[in-house]
KOLMARDO-88434 format. One record per atom (N, C-alpha, C): x, z, y. Coordinates in steps of 0.02 Angstrom, whole numbers, padded with zeros to 5 digits, always signed. Atoms other than C-alpha are relative to their C-alpha. Layout:
N
XZY
...
! end
This chain:
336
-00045+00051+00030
-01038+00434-00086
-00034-00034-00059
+00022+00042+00065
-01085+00302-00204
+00038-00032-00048
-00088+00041+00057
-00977+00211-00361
-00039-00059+00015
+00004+00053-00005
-00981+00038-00332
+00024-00038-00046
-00058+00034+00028
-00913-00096-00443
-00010-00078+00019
+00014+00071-00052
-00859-00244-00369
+00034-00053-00059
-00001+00064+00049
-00871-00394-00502
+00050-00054+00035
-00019+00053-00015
-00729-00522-00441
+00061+00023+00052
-00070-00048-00044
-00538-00479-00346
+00016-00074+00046
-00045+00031-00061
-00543-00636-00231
-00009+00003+00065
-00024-00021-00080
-00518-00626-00048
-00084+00021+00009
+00043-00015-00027
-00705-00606-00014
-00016+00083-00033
+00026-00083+00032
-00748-00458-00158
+00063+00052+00045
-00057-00036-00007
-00571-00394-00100
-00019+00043+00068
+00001-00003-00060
-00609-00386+00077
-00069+00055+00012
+00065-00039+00015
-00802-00300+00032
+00025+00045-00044
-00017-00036+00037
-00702-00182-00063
+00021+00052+00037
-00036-00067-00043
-00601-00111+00070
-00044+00010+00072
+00056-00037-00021
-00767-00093+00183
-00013+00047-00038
+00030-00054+00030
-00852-00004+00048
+00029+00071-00017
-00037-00043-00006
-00688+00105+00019
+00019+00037+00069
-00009-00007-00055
-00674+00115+00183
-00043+00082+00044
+00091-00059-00020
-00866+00210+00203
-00012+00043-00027
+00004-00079+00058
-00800+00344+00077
-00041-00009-00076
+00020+00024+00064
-00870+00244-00076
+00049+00018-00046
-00034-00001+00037
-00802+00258-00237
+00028-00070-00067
+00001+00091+00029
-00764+00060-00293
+00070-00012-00051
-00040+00027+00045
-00700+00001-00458
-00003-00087-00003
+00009+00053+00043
-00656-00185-00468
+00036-00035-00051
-00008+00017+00071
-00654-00304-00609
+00032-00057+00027
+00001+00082-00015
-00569-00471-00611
+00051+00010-00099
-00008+00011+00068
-00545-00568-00804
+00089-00016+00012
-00067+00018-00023
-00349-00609-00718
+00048+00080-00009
-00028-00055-00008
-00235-00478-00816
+00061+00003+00070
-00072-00005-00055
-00085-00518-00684
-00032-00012+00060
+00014-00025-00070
-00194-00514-00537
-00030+00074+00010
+00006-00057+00022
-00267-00353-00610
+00072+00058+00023
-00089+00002+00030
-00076-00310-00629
+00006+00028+00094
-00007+00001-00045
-00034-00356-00451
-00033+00047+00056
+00024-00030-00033
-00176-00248-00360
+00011+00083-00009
-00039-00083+00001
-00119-00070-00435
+00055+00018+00023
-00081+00006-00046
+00054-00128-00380
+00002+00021+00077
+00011+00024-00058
+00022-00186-00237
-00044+00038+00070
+00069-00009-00024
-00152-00121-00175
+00006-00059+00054
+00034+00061-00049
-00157-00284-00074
+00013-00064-00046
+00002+00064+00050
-00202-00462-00144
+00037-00045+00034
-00057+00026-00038
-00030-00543-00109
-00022-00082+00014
+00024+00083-00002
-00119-00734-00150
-00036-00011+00051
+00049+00034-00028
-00285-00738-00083
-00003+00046+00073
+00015-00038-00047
-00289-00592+00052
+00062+00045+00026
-00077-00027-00020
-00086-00551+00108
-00038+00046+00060
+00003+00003-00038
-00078-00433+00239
-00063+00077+00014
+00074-00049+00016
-00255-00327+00184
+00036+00040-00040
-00023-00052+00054
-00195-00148+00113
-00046+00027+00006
+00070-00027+00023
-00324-00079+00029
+00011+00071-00035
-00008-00081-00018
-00361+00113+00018
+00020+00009-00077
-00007+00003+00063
-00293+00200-00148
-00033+00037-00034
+00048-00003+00058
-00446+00257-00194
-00038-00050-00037
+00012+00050+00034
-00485+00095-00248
+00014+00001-00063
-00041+00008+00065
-00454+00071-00446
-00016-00077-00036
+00011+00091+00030
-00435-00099-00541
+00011-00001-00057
+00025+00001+00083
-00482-00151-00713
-00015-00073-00026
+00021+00082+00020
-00513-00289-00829
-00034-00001-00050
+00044-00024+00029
-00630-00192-00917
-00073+00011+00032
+00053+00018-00019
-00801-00272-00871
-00047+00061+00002
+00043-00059+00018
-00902-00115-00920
+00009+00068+00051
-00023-00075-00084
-00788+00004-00811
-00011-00019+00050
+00023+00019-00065
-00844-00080-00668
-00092-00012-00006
+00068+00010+00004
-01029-00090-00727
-00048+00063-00012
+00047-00038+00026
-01099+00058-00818
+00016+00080+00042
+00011-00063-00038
-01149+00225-00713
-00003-00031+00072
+00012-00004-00077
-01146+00121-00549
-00057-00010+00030
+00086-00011-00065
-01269+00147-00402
+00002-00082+00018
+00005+00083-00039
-01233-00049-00347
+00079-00023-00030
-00035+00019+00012
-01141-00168-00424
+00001-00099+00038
-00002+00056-00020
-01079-00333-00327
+00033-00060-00029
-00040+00064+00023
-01050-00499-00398
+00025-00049+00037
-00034+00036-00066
-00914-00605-00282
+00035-00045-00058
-00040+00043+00044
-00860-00727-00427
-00005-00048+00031
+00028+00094-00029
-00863-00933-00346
-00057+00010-00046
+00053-00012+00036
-01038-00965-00387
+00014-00055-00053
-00005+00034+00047
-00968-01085-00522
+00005+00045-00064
-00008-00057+00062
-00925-00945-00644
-00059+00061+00011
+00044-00061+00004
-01066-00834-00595
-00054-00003-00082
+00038-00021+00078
-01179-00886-00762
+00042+00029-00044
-00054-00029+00052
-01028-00860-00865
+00009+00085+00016
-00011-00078+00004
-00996-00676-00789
-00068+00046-00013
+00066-00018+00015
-01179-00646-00784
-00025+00027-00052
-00008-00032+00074
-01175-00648-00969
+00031+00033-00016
-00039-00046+00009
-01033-00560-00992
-00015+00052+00017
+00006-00082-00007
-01109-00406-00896
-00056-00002-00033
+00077-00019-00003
-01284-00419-00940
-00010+00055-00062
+00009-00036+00047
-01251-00300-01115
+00021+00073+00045
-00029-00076-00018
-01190-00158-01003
-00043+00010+00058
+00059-00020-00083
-01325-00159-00853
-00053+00033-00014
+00072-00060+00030
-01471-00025-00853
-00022-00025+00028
+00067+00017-00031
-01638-00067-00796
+00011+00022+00053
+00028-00012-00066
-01673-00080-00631
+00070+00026+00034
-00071+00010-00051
-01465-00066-00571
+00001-00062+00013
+00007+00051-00063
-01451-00165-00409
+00078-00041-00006
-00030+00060-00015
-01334-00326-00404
-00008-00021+00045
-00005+00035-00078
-01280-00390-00245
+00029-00058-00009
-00076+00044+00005
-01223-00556-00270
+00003-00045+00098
-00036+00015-00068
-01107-00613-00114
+00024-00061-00010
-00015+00071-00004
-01068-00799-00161
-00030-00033+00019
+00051+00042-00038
-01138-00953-00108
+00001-00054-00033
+00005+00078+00062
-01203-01108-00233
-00086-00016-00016
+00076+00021+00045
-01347-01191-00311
+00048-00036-00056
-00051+00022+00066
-01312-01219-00487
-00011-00082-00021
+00014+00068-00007
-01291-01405-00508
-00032-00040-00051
+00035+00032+00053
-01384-01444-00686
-00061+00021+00008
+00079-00041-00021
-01530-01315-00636
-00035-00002+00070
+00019-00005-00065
-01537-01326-00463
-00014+00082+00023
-00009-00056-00040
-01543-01143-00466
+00016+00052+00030
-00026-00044-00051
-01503-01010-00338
+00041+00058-00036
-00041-00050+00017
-01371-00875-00378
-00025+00046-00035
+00038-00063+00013
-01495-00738-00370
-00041-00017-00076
+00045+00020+00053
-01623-00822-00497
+00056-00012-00044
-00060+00004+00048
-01462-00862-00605
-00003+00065-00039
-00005-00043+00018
-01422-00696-00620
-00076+00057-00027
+00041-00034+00016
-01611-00620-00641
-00018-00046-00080
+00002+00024+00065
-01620-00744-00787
+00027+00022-00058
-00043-00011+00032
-01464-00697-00863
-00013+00093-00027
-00025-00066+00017
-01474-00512-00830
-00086+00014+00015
+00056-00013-00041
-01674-00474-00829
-00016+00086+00025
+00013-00053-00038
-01655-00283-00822
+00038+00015+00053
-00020-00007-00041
-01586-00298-00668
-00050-00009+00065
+00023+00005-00064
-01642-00284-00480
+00056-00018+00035
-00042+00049-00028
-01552-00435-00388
-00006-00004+00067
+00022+00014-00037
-01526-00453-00234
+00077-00065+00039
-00045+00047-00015
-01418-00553-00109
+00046+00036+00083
-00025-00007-00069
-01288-00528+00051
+00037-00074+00034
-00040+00066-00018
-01237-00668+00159
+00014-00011+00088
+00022-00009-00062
-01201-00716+00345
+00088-00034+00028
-00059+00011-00031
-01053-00786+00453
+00056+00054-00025
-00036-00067+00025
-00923-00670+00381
+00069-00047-00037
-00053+00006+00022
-00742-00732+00332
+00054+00043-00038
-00046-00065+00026
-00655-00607+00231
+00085+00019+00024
-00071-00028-00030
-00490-00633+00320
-00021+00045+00064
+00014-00054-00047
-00578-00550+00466
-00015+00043-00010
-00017-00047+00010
-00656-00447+00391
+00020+00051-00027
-00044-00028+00029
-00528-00386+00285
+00056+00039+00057
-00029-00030-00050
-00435-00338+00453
-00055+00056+00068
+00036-00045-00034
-00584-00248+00533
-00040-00032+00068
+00067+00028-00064
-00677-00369+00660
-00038-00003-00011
+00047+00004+00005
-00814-00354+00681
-00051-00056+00003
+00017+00057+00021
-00939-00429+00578
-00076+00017-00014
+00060-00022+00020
-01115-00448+00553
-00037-00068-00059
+00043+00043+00068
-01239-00506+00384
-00047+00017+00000
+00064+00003+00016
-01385-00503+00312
-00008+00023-00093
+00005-00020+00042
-01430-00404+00155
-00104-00011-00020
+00070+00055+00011
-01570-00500+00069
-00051+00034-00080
+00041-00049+00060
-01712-00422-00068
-00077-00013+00004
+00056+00009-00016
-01872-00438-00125
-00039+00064+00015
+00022-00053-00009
-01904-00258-00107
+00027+00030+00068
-00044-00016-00048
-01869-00179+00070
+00055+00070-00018
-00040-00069+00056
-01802-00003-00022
+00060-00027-00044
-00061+00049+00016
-01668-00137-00089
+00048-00007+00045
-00015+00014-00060
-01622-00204+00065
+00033+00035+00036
+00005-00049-00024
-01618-00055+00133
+00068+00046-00016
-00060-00033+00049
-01506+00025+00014
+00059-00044-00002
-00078+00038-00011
-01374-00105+00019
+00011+00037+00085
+00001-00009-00065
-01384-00098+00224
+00046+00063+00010
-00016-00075+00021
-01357+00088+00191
+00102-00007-00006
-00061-00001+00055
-01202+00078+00071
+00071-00023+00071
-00047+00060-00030
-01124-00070+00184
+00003+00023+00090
+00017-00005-00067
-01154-00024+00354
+00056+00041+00049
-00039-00040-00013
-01018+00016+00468
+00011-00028+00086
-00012+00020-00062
-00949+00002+00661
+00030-00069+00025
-00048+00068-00030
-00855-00159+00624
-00044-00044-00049
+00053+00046+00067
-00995-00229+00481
-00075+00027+00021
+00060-00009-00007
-01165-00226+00533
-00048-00050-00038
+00046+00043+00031
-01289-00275+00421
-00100+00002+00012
+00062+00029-00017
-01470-00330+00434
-00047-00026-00060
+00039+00014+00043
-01618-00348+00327
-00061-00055-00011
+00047+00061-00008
-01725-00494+00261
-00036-00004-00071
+00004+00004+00073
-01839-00515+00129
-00032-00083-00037
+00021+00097+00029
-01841-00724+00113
+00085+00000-00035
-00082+00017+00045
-01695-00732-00016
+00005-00076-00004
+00006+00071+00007
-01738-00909-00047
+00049-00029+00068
-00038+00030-00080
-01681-00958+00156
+00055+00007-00020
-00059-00017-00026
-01562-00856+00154
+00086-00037-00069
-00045+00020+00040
-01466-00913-00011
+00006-00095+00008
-00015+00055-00032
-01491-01100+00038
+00035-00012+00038
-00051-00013-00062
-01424-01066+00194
+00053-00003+00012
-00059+00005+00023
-01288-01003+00132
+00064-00027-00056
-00028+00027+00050
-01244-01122-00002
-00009-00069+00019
+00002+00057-00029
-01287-01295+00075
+00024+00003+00076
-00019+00012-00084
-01223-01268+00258
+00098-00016-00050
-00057+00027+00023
-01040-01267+00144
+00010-00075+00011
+00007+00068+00012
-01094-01457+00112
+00022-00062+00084
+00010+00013-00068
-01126-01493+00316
+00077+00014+00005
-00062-00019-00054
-00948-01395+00360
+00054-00066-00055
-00063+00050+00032
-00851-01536+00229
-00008-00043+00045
+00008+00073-00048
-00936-01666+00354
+00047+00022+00054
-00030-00025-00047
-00862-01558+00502
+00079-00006-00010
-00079+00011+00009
-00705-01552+00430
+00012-00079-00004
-00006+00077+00012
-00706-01754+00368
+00032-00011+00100
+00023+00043-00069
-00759-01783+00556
+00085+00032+00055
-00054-00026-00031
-00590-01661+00621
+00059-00031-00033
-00030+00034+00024
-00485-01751+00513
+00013-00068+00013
-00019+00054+00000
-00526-01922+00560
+00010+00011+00090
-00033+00019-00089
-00478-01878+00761
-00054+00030+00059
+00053-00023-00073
-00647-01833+00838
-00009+00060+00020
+00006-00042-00058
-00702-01723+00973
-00060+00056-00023
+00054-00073-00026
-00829-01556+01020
-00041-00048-00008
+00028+00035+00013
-00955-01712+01045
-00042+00017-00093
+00020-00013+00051
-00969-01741+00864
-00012+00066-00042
-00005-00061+00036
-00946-01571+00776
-00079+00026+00033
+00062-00034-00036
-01080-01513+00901
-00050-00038-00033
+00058+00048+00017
-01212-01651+00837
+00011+00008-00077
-00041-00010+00073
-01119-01605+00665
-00068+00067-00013
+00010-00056+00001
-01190-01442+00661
-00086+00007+00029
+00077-00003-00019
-01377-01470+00761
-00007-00050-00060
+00063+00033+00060
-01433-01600+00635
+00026+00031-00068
-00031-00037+00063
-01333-01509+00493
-00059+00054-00025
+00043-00049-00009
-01454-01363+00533
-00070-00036-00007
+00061+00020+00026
-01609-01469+00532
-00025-00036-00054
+00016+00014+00098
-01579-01553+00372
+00000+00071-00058
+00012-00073+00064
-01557-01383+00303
-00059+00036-00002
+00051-00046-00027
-01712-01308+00401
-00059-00058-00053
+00037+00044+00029
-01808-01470+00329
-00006+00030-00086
-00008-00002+00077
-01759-01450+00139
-00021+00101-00014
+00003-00073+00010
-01781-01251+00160
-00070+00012-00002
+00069-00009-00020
-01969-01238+00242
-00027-00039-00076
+00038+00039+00051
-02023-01382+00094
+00004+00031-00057
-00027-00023+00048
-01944-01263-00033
-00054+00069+00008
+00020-00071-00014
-02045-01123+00031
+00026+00071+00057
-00025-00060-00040
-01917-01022+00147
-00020+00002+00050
+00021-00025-00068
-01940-00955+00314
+00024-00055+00053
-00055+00069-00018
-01883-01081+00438
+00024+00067+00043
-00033-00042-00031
-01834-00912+00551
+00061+00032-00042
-00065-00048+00031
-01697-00856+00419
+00046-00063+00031
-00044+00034+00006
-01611-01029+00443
+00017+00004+00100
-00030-00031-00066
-01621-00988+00628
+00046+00051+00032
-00020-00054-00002
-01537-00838+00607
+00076-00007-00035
-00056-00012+00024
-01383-00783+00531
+00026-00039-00059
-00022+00061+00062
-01365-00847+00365
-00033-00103+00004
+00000+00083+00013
-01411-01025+00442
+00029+00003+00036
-00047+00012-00044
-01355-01073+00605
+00064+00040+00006
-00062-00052+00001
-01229-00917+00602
+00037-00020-00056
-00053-00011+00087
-01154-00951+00429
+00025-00080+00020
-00020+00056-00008
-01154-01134+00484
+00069-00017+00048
-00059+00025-00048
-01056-01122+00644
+00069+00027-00009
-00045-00039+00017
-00925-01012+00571
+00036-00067-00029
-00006+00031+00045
-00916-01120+00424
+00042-00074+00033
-00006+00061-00028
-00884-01276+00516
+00065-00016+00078
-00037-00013-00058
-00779-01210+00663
+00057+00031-00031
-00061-00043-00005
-00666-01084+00569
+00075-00035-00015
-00070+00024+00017
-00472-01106+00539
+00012+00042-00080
+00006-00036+00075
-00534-00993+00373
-00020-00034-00034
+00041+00054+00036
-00636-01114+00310
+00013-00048-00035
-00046+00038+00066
-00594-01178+00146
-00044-00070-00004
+00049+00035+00002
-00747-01305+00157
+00039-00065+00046
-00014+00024-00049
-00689-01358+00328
+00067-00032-00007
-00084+00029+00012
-00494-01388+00281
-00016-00046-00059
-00003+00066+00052
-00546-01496+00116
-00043-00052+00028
+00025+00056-00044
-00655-01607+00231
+00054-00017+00046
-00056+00026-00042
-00518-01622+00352
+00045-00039-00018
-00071+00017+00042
-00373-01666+00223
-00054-00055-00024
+00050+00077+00048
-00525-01812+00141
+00015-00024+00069
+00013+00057-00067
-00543-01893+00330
+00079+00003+00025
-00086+00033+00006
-00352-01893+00334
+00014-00049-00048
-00004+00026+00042
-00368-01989+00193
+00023+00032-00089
+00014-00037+00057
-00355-01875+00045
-00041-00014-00048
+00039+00007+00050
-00433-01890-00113
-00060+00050-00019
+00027-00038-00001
-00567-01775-00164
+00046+00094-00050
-00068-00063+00038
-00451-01686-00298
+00054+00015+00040
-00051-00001-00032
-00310-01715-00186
+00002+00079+00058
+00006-00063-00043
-00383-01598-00061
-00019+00073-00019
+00005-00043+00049
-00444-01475-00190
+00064+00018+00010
-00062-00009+00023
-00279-01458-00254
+00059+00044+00051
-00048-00019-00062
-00193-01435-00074
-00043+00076+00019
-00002-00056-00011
-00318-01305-00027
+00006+00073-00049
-00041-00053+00068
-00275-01178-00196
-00064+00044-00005
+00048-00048+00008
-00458-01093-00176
-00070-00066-00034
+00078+00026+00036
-00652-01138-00258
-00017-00055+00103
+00044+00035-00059
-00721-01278-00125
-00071+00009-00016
+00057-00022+00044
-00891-01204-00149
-00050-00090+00019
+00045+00068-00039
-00972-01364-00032
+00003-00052-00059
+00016+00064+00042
-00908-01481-00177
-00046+00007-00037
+00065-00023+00057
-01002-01399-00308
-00075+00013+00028
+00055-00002-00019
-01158-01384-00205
-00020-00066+00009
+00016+00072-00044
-01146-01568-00120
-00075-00032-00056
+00065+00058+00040
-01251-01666-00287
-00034+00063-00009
+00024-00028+00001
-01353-01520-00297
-00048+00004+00068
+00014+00002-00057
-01404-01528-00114
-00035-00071-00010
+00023+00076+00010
-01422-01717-00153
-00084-00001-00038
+00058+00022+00034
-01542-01693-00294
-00058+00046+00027
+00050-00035-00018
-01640-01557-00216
-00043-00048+00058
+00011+00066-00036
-01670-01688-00069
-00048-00041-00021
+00046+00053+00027
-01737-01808-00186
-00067+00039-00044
+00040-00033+00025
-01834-01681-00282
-00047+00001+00043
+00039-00030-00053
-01928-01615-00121
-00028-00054+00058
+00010+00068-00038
-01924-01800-00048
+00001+00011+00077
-00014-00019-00068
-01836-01728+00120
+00075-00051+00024
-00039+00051-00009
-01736-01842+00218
+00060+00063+00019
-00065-00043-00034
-01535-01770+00224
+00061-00033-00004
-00030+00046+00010
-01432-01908+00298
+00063+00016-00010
-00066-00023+00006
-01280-01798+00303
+00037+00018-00057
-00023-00037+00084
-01296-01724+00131
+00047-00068-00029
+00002+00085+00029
-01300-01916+00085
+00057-00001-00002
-00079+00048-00024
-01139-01971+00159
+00065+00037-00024
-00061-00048+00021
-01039-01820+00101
+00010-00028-00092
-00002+00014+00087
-01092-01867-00069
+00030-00057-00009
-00027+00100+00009
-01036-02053-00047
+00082+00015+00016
-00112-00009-00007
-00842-01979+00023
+00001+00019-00086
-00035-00020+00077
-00834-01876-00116
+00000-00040-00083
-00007+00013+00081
-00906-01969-00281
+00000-00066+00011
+00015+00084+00021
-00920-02140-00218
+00066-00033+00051
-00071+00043-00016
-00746-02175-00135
-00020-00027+00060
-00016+00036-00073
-00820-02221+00031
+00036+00057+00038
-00044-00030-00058
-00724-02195+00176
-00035+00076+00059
+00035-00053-00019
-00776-02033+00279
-00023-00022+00062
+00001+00046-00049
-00754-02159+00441
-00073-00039+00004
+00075+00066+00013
-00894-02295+00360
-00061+00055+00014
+00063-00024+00016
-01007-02141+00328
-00007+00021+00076
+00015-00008-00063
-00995-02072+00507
-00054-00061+00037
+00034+00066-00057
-01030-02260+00576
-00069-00023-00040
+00059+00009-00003
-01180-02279+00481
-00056+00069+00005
+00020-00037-00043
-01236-02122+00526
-00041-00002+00084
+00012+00021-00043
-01232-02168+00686
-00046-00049+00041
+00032+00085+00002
-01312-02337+00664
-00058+00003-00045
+00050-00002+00069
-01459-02270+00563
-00073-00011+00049
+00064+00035-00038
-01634-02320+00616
-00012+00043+00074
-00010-00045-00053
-01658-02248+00799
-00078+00054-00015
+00049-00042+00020
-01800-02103+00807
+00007+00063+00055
+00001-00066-00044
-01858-01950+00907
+00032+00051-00023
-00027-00062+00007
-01770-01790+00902
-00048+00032-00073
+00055-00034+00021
-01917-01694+00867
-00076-00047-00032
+00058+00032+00027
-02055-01786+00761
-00053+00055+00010
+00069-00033-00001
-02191-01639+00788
-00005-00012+00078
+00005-00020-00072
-02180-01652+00984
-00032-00072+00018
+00043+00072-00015
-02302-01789+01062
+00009-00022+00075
-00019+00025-00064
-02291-01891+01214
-00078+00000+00026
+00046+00008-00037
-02413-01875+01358
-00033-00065+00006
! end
């Protein structure tokens, strides 16, 4: 058995809580929310974000940052990656050298451009960071379907050791050691599933979503390889897998605030309606500027960015989409 402390009480940490309790762990989490704090000793289930999920009562809950940090074997950070610098700091006085951080969100930070993981090895340097990510919805599996990820490290004895911890008949995890892919992956495909949603919102078909989702994936594979990552992670789970979830589910917080914009929604408007972090917004100009940084063409990123900050229509951006210079699939492939 291991003590865990799981940094963050919303539906995703919640849901990675009652795995890890699940596997005979011993998991304390933290959240800065005394009355959701409140609610989970009551309760043991998170009546807001995760109804429905009763969670084991060896679980204990706190709002005492430290009791969830100091003596544990692995501690996971599941905050929206918008508040992850802010909690970052907040733990970094109570972390020993060389205790492992898992962070489980998905962002690029939008003034730095950078990645979760590097966030947090900045913030917290005696730490060993690593990452988990992968098609995975916490309403599933907070109910036990089976689910499979990717536990990401630069050390395989990292990797390894999460895998370990996490690893169960209905959670199967998998090891990689391109963190870079894999946190792109999983923090810009958000951006792609707002288009997916836009595009389900304004009426269309399997057609589009399908062509949604292949060039979605090769603007991500593009901007990933130029960055340095693997282009086989974005093949894998935390790309195409995290993508088609992302873009298909009826969980998908990304996917429902693109839907409610190509209904005609506002960008706040749809915020507002769905009551959770849209991580895709906060990535979108981040995605944008990385693009221009790396000078990789990403016509989709583009157009998401133009619904959201520039008031065009989600309709116009589709049709010039559509209408954009014609071109081969594949630019490396040559004609006889």
């Amino acid at each position: 058995m291991y003590k865990i402390g799981m940094i963050g009480a919303g539906s995703w940490g919640i849901a990675l809580s009652k795995v890890l309790a699940d596997n005979g762990h011993h998991v304390v989490v933290w959240s800065i929310v005394e009355e959701e704090i409140q609610m989970l000793r009551e309760h043991h289930e998170h009546l807001d974000k995760l109804p429905g999920v009763k969670l084991p009562d060896s679980i204990e809950f706190t709002t005492d940052i430290s009791q969830a940090i100091r003596e544990m074997d692995l501690i996971v950070l599941a905050v929206p990656s918008v508040f992850t610098r802010s909690t970052a700091k907040r733990m970094a006085e109570y972390v020993a050298e060389g205790q492992i951080i898992v962070c489980v969100a998905k962002g690029i930070e939008e003034d730095t451009l950078m990645t979760l993981s590097d966030i947090v090895e900045q913030e917290i340097p005696a730490a060993t960071v690593a990452v988990m990510c992968g098609p995975s919805h916490a309403e599933e599996v907070g109910i036990g379907l089976p689910t499979t990820v990717v536990a990401g490290a630069h050390k395989r004895e990292t990797a390894e050791k999460i895998q370990d911890i996490f690893m169960n008949s209905v959670f199967r995890v998998y090891t990689s050691p391109d963190v870079l892919g894999m946190e792109l992956g999983g923090s810009l495909k958000n951006v792609i599933a707002l288009a997916a949603g836009m595009a389900d919102g304004l009426g269309y078909g399997d057609n589009t979503k399908a062509a949604l989702i292949t060039r979605g994936i090769a603007e991500l594979t593009r901007l990933a390889t130029k960055m340095g990552a693997c282009e086989e992670t974005l093949s894998g789970l935390t790309g195409i897998g995290d993508l088609i979830v992302t873009c298909q589910s009826r969980h998908s917080r990304n996917r429902k605030a693109g839907m409610l914009m190509g209904q005609g929604m506002t960008m706040e408007e749809a915020t507002k309606e769905v009551k959770m972090v849209v991580e895709g917004i906060y990535s979108a100009k981040a995605a944008l500027a990385l693009a221009k940084k790396y000078q990789v063409s990403m016509p989709i990123i583009e157009g998401v960015n133009r619904v959201l900050f520039e008031n065009e229509k989600a309709s116009s951006v589709v049709e010039s989409l559509m209408m954009r210079d014609r071109k081969s699939e594949h630019s490396t492939l040559e004609w006889e």
